[in-house]
C-alpha positions in Angstrom: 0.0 0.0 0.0 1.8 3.5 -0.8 0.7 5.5 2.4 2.3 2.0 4.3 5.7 2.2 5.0 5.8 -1.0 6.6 3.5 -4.2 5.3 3.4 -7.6 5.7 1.0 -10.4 4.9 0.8 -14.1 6.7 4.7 -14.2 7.6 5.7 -17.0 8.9 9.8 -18.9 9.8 10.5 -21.7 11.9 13.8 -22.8 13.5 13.7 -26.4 13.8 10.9 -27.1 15.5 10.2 -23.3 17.1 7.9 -21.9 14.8 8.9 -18.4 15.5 6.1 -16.5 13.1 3.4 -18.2 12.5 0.8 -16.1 10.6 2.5 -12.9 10.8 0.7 -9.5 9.8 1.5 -5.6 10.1 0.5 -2.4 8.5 2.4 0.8 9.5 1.6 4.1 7.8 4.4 6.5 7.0 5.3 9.3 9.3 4.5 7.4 13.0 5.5 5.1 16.2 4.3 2.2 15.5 4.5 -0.3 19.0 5.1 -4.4 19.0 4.6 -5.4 22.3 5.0 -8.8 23.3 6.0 -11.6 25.8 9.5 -13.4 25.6 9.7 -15.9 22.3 6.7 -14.2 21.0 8.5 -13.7 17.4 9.6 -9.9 18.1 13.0 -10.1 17.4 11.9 -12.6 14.7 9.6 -9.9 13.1 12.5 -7.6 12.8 14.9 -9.6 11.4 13.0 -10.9 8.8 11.4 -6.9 7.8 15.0 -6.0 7.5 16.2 -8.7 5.4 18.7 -9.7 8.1 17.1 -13.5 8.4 14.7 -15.5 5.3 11.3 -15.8 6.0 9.7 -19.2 4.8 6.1 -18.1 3.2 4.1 -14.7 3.1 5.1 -11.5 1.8 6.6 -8.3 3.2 7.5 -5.1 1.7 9.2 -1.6 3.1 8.5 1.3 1.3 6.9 -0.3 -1.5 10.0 -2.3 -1.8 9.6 -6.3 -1.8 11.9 -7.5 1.1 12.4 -11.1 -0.2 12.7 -9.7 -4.2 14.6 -6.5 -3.5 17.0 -6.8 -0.4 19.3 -4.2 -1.6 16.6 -1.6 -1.9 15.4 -2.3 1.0 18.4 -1.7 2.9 18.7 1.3 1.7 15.4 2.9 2.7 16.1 1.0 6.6 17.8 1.6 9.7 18.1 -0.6 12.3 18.9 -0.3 16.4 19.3 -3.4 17.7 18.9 -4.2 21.9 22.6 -3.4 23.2 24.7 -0.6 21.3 26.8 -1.5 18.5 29.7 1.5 18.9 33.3 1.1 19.9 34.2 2.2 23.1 37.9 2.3 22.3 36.5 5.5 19.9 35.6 8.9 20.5 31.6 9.5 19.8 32.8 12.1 16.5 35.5 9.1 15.6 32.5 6.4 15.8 29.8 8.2 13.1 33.0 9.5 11.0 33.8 5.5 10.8 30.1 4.4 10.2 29.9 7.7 7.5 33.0 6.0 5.9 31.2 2.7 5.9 28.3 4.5 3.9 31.1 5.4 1.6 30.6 9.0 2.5 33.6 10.8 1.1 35.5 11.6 4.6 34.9 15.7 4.7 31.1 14.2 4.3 31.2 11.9 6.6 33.0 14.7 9.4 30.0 17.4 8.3 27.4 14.6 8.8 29.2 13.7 12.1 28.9 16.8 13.4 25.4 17.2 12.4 24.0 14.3 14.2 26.4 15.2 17.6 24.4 18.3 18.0 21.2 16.7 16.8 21.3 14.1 19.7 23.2 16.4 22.1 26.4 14.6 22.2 28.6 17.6 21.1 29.9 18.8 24.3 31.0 14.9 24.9 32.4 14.2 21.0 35.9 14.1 21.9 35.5 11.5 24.9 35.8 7.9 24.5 32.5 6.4 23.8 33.2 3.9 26.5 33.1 6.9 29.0 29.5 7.3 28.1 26.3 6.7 30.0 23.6 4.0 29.1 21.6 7.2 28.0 24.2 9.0 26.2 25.8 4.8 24.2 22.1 4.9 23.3 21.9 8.0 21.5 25.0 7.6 19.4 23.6 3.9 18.8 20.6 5.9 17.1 22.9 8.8 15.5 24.9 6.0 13.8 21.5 4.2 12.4 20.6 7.8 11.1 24.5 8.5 9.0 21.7 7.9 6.0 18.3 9.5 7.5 16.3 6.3 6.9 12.8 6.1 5.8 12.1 3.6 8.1 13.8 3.1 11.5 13.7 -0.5 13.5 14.3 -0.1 16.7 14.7 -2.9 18.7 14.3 -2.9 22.6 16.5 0.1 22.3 16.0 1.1 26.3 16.8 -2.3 27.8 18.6 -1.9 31.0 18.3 2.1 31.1 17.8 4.4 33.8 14.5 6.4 33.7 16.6 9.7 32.8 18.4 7.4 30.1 15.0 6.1 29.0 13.2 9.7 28.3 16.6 10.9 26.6 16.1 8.4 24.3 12.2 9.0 24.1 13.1 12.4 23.4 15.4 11.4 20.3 13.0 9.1 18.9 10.3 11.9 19.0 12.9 14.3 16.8 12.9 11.3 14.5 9.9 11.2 13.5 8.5 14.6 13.4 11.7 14.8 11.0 9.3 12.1 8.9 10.7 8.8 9.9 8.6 6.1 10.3 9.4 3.9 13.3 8.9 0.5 14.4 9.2 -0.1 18.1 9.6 -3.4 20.2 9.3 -2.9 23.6 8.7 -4.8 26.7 8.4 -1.5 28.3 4.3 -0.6 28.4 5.3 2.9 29.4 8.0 3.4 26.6 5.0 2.0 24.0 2.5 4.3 25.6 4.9 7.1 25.4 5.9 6.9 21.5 3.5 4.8 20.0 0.4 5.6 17.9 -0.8 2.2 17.4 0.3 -0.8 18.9 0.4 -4.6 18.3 0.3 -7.2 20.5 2.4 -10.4 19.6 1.8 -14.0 21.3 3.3 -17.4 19.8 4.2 -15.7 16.3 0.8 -13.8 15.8 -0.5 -10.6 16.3 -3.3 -10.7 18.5 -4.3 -7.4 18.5 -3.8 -4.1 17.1 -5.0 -0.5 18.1 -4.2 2.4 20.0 -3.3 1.8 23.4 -6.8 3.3 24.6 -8.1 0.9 22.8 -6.4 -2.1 23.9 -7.0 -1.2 27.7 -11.3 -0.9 26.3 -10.9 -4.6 25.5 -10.8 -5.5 29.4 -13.5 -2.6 30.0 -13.5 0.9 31.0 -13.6 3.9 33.4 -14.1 2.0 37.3 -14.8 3.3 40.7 -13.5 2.0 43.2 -13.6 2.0 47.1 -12.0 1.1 50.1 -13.3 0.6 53.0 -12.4 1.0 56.5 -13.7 -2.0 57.8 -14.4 -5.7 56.3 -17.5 -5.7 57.9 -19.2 -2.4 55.8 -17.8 -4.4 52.6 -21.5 -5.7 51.5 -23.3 -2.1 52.6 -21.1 -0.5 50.4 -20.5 -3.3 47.5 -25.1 -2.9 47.6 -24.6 1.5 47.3 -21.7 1.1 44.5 -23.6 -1.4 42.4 -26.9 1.1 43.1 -25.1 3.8 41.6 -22.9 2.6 38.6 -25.5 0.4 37.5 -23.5 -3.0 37.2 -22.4 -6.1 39.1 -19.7 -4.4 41.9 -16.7 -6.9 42.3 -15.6 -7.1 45.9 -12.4 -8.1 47.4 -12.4 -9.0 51.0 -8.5 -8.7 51.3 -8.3 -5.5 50.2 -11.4 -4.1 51.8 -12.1 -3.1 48.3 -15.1 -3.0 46.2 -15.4 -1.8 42.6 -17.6 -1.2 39.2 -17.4 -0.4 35.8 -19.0 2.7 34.9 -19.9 5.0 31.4 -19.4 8.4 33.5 -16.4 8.3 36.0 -17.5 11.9 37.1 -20.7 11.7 37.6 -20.5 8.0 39.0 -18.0 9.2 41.7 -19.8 12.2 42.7 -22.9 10.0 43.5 -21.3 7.4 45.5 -19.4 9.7 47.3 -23.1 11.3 48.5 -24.5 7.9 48.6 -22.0 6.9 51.3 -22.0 10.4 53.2 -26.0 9.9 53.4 -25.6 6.3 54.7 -23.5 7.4 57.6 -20.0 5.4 55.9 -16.6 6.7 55.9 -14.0 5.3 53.5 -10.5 4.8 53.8 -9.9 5.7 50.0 -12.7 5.7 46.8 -11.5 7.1 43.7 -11.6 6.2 39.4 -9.1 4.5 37.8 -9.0 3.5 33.9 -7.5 -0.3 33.2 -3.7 -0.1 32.7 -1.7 -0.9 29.3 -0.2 -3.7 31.5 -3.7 -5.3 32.5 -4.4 -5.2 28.4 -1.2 -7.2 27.5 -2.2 -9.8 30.5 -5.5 -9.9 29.6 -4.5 -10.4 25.8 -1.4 -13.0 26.0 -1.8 -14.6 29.5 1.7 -13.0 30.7 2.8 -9.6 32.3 5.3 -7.1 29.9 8.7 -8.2 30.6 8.5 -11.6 32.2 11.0 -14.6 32.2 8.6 -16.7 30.2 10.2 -20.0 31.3 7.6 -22.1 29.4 8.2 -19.9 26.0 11.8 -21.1 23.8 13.8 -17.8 23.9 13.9 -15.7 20.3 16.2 -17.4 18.3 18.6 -14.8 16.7 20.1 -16.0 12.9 
């Protein structure tokens, strides 16, 4: 499709007998964030590698930027950049010396490759620390030149791969940060993550991967709407007022409450937080019953990916066979 950047149709590899992809499919428009969120051995890494020609994939079709991935490798590596999940610079080098070495790999002629350099050092804030030896560098600051180095040639499409594994928070937005100036530059990015936060950060639309497939696809409001919306929630001071309260809350929102007794919690779905929680806060006042907390809450990007693959965002998945990297 020509307003896709990224497509791909039924992909499916197997290693032996790990069938990594199994029914793959994808659609990212040009210009955005596009998430792939899922458990350990789901077929992220998989997906990756096989959209940027790195591994074969056995049957389906894929193309990147209207290019054919299987048909036209070589076009599609030009159009591509890729950040995989640990950076790929030498620490022996200065920051300047690494992207005047990866401009020279381009086969930019070196006064090129220095201007280009230069360029992408102030681009990602790195200039004050281009003399030092990239092994000097924080987590944050490795991951920046990791992304300067995939943008020597500003790809049309970026592939970033768990590229904030094992960062700080204040290494994590720095690199949220140079990710945004990507794109508003007009690169299209693809994002796995294990991070929900990172994917609700950048992301426009997201995918959920489990066992090769994606299992579903939308924004990352509307994943958390598959396991329901807007809830109230109360709890009380003591276990005893748990069924006075569980009878007012279900009174008021109009649905089943759900009550846990070990909490000394009771909650409710319900179409109007505001309203809901004015009315239940009165309800209780007239009924004489204080409340240690009551509030509304909206289900959680993490609850989604539970709900949708049966595993929490970042888990060892000791049952699932780790990605298998060609």
């Amino acid at each position: 499709m020509a307003d896709h950047a990224i497509t791909a149709e039924a992909l499916r590899k197997r290693y032996g007998d790990k069938q990594a992809l199994d029914g793959f499919d994808l659609a990212v428009p040009a210009g955005t964030v596009h998430g792939l969120l899922g458990p350990n051995g789901a077929g992220k890494t998989t997906a990756v590698r096989a959209l940027t020609t790195l591994v074969r994939y056995d049957a389906g079709r894929a193309e990147i930027c209207g290019h054919d991935v299987a048909r036209q490798p070589a076009q599609v590596r030009s159009v591509i950049g890729l950040t995989g999940q640990y950076a790929a610079v030498d620490e022996q080098l200065s920051g300047r010396q690494n992207l005047v070495m990866f401009g020279r790999l381009y086969k930019l002629r070196p006064r090129a490759a220095r201007r280009r350099a230069d360029e992408l050092l102030e681009r990602f804030g790195l200039t004050e620390a281009a003399g030092r030896n990239a092994g000097q560098y924080s987590g944050g600051m490795r991951r920046r030149l990791d992304l300067a180095a995939s943008m020597i040639r500003v790809p049309r499409v970026l592939f970033l791969d768990e590229p904030t594994t094992g960062l700080d928070p204040r290494s994590r937005n720095q690199v949220w940060d140079a990710v945004r100036s990507l794109v508003a530059a007009g690169t299209t990015v693809l994002l796995t993550t294990q991070y929900l936060e990172e994917a609700d950060q950048l992301a426009g639309r997201i995918s959920v991967m489990d066992a090769g497939r994606v299992v579903a696809e939308g924004t990352a409001d509307e994943l958390k709407a598959l396991i329901g919306g807007d809830r109230v929630e109360v709890v009380v001071r003591h276990t005893a007022e748990l069924d006075a309260v569980a009878a007012i809350v279900g009174r008021v929102c109009g649905s089943a409450p759900e009550t846990d007794r070990d909490t000394r919690r009771v909650g409710a779905p319900v179409a109007d937080r505001v309203t809901a929680l004015t009315e239940v806060v009165r309800a209780l006042h007239d009924a004489g019953i204080g409340v240690e907390d009551i509030g509304t809450r909206r289900p959680t990007l993490d609850e989604a990916f539970l709900y949708l693959t049966g595993h929490r965002a970042g888990a060892d998945e000791r049952r699932a066979a780790p990605e298998v990297a060609a």
